[in-house]
Each structure stands twice: as structure tokens, then as C-alpha cells.
N, C-alpha and C positions, 0 to 999 in steps of 0.2 A: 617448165623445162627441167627445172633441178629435179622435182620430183617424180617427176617421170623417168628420167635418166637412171636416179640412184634404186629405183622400183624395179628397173629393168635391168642392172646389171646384179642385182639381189640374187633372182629369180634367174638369170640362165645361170649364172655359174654355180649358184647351190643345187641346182635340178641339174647340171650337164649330165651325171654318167646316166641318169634316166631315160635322157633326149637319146643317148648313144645307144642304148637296146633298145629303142621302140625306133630309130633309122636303121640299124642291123637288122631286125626283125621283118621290116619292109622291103629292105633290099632283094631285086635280083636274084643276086648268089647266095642268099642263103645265111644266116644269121652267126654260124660257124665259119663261115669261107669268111665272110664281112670283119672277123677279129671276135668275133663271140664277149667274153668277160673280157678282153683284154685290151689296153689301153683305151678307157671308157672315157681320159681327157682328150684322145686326139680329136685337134681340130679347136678346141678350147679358147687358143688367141684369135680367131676371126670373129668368135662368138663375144669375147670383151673389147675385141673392137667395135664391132656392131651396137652392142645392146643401150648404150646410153642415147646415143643419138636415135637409134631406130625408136625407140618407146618414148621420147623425149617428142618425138615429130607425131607420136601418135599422138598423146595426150594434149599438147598445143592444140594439135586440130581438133582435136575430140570436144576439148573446151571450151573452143571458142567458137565452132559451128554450135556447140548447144546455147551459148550465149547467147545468140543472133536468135534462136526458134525457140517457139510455143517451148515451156518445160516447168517441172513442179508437181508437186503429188496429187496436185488438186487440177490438174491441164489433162484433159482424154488424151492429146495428143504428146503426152511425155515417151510413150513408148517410141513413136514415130520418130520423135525424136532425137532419140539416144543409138535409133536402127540408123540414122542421114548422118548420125556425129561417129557415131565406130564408123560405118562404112568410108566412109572420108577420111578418118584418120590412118584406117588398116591400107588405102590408096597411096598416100602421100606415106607411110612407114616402111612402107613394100620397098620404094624406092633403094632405103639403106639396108633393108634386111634381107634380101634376095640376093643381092651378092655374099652376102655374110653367112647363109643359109647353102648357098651353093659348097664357097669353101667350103663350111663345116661339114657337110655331109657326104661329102668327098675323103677328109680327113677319116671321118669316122667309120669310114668301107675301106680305108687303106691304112688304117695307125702307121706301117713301117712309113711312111711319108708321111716329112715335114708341109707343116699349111702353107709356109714360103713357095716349098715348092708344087705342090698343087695349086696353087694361084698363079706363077708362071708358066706352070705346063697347061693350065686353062688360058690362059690372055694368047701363049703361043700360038696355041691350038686352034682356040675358037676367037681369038678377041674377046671387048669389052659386050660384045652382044654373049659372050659363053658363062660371063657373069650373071647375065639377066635370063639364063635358063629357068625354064619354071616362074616368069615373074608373073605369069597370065593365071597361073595354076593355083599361083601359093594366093591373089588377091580373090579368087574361086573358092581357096579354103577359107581364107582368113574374112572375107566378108559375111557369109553364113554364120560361120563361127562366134562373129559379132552381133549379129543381129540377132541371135538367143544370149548368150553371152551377156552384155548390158545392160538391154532393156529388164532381163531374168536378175541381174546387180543391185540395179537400181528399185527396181519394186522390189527384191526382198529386203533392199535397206529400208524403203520409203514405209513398210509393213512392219518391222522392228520398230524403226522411230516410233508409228503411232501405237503400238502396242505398249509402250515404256513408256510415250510420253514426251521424251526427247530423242535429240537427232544420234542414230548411231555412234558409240566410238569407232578407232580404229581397229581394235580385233573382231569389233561386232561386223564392221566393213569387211574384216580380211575372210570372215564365215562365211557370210553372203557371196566373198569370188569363189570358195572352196566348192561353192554349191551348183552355183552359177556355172564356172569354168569345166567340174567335170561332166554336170551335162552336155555344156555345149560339145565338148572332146570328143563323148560318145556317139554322137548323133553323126559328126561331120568327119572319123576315122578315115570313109573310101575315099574322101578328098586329099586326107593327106597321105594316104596310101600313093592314088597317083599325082601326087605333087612330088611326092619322095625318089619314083622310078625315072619319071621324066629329069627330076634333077642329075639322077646318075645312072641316066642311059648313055650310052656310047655315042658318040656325035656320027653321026647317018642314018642313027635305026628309027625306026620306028617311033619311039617314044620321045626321040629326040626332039621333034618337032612339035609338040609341048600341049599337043593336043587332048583336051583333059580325057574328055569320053571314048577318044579310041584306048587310052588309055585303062578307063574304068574298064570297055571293053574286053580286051586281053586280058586283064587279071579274073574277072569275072569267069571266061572263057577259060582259063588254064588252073586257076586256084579257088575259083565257087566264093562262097560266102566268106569265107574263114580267110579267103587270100583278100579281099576288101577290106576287111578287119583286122589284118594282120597288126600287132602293135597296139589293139586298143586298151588291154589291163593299163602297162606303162603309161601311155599316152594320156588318158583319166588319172592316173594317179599322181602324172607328170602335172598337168593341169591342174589338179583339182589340188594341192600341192603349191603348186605357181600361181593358182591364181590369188590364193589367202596368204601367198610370201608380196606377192607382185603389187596384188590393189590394198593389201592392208598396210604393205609401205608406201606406197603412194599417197591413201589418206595420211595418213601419220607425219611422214617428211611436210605434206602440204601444210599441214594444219602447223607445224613447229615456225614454217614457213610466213605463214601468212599471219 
């Protein structure tokens, strides 16, 4: 839990202004209309509220579903794995990070507005269901994401270890998410493309209703390739970035830990 926690507030708040041009960039209106350079913390406090618990609930599950199953460099079934331990964790993490993800990407398409008040003009609005906007969308990105993501983690540490001889360090750990992470980013951009629109679509439209494919849909339909991919430089670099800040703290806090 600690080290999952202190992994995860690492990693959003040293990557936030990142995360804020690659949501501008995907947004709607338009990456200049969205606040362009400016104020690249708004939205900042629902993301330090979020991120200890939200990543603290992943790696719990993460760890303790691999515990229970087949795992080990010498197991065929280690990839399998580590695909049934992310996906599990990125379920039960979605929980606290989809409302925390709503605020903030709300904040960071409207800087002149406090997160206070975008979380009461959302609860007024839509209710506690307007917090769970997008939760169907982001477990669509975030599961895929996982499932190269890890298993790709895990074999190039399990690869490092046997090439040296022993078990990775902690920076050798934080290389393998650098590597890991921006692929996965790369591959799974259109997902969060429409994970992004549906989050800050208008309540009645269309996209509101959180439907991922009608969504890929219409972006495909109106912006082609380039509007799918909208955000992916940032988004790999936010990642690939977050992932060698995220799991190389993770190992490291664990190991001081344990």
C-alpha cells in the first residue's frame, strides 16, 4: 500500500503539466480554446487527491492476485499472469481514479475554474453517476494498456536479471517501465483519445453516453488518423517518463520496505 501510494503521487504530480497538453490536445475545442500553455496545474488538487489511494489499490490487487497464480521466470504461464493481476488491479483502481480523472480534466479544459468548483457544478448537475463519467472507457483503456504494459515489465526485468546474473535494481526496474510504458501508450492513444471526449462531453450529447466505439466512431469520421492519435508525442513521453518515475519508485520504496 505505502509503496504503491508514494509511486503514484511521484508520478502524477511531476508529469502533471504533460498530462495537461496531451488532455488539451484531445479535447473538443481545440487545444488553444482548452487554455493552450496556460495554467498547466489546473486541476492539480484532485489528482493529489486521487493518486495515493488510486495506485495503492492497484498494486494491492496487482500483488496479491499474482500471489494466488502460476508466476516466476521459469512458469510459461507468467505472462498470463501478470495480464489477470493488472487487469484486476486497473478494475478495482478505476474505482478512485475516474472520479479524480473526471475533475481533472474538466479543470484542465477550463483553468479559469477552481476544482471545487467543477466537482459541485458536476455532483449539481449530473450527480455521483457524473463522477463515474467515462468509468466503462478509462477500464477499456486502462486494461489493454495493462496487458502489454506488465507482462512487457516483467520479462524485460526477468531478461536483465538472467543476463547479469542477479535480480534487477531499482533503476534497472525503472528502465524496463520506460520501455514498457511508452509502448504500451503508443499502441492504446485512440482509447484514450475517446476516454478523454466522453469525459468532457456535454451532458446529453452524444458522447456523453460513454460509448467507447461510437465514439472512436466520430473522431475517426471527422479528424482521420491524426484525430485518433491526437496527444500521442506527450502521452509516450508522459508515460514512458511515468513509467521509470512510477515502477522504479515502487520497487525501491518496496525494497526499503520490506
Amino acid at each position: 500500500l505505502k509503496a504503491g501510494g508514494v509511486a503514484g503521487v511521484c508520478v502524477d504530480l511531476i508529469l502533471f503539466p504533460l498530462d495537461t497538453v496531451k488532455t488539451r490536445l484531445q479535447s473538443p475545442q481545440g487545444f488553444r480554446k482548452a487554455g493552450g500553455f496556460r495554467g498547466v496545474y489546473a486541476g492539480v488538487p484532485s489528482t493529489a487527491l486521487g493518486s495515493f489511494p488510486n495506485a495503492a489499490a492497484f498494486f494491492i490487487t496487482y500483488e496479491n492476485v499474482k500471489s494466488v497464480l502460476p508466476h516466476g521466470s521459469s512458469s510459461y504461464l507468467s505472462p498470463a499472469t501478470h495480464m489477470v493481476a493488472a487487469s484486476l488491479g486497473e478494475v478495482v483502481a478505476c474505482l478512485i481514479r475516474v472520479p479524480s480523472e473526471v475533475i481533472k480534466q474538466r479543470a484542465q479544459v477550463s483553468p479559469s475554474s477552481s476544482t471545487l468548483r467543477i466537482l459541485s457544478h458536476t455532483l449539481y448537475h449530473e450527480g455521483i453517476q457524473g463522477l463515474y463519467r467515462g468509468y466503462k472507457s478509462t477500464v477499456l483503456r486502462e486494461i489493454p494498456f495493462s496487458l502489454v504494459q506488465f507482462p512487457l515489465w516483467e520479462s524485460l526485468k526477468d531478461l536483465w536479471s538472467w543476463k547479469q546474473g542477479h535480480v534487477v535494481d531499482s533503476w534497472q526496474s525503472a528502465v524496463c517501465g520506460a520501455f514498457a510504458g511508452g509502448f504500451a501508450a503508443a499502441v492504446t492513444t485512440p482509447l484514450d483519445v475517446a476516454k478523454t471526449r466522453i469525459m468532457l462531453a456535454k451532458a446529453g450529447s452524444s458522447n456523453a453516453s460513454g460509448n467507447v466505439l461510437a465514439a472512436l466512431g466520430s473522431i475517426w469520421r471527422t479528424q482521420g488518423l491524426s484525430g485518433l492519435f491526437a496527444g500521442v508525442v506527450p502521452r509516450m513521453a508522459a508515460i514512458s517518463l511515468g513509467g521509470f518515475i512510477f515502477l522504479g519508485t515502487y520497487e525501491k520504496t518496496r525494497q526499503l520496505l520490506l
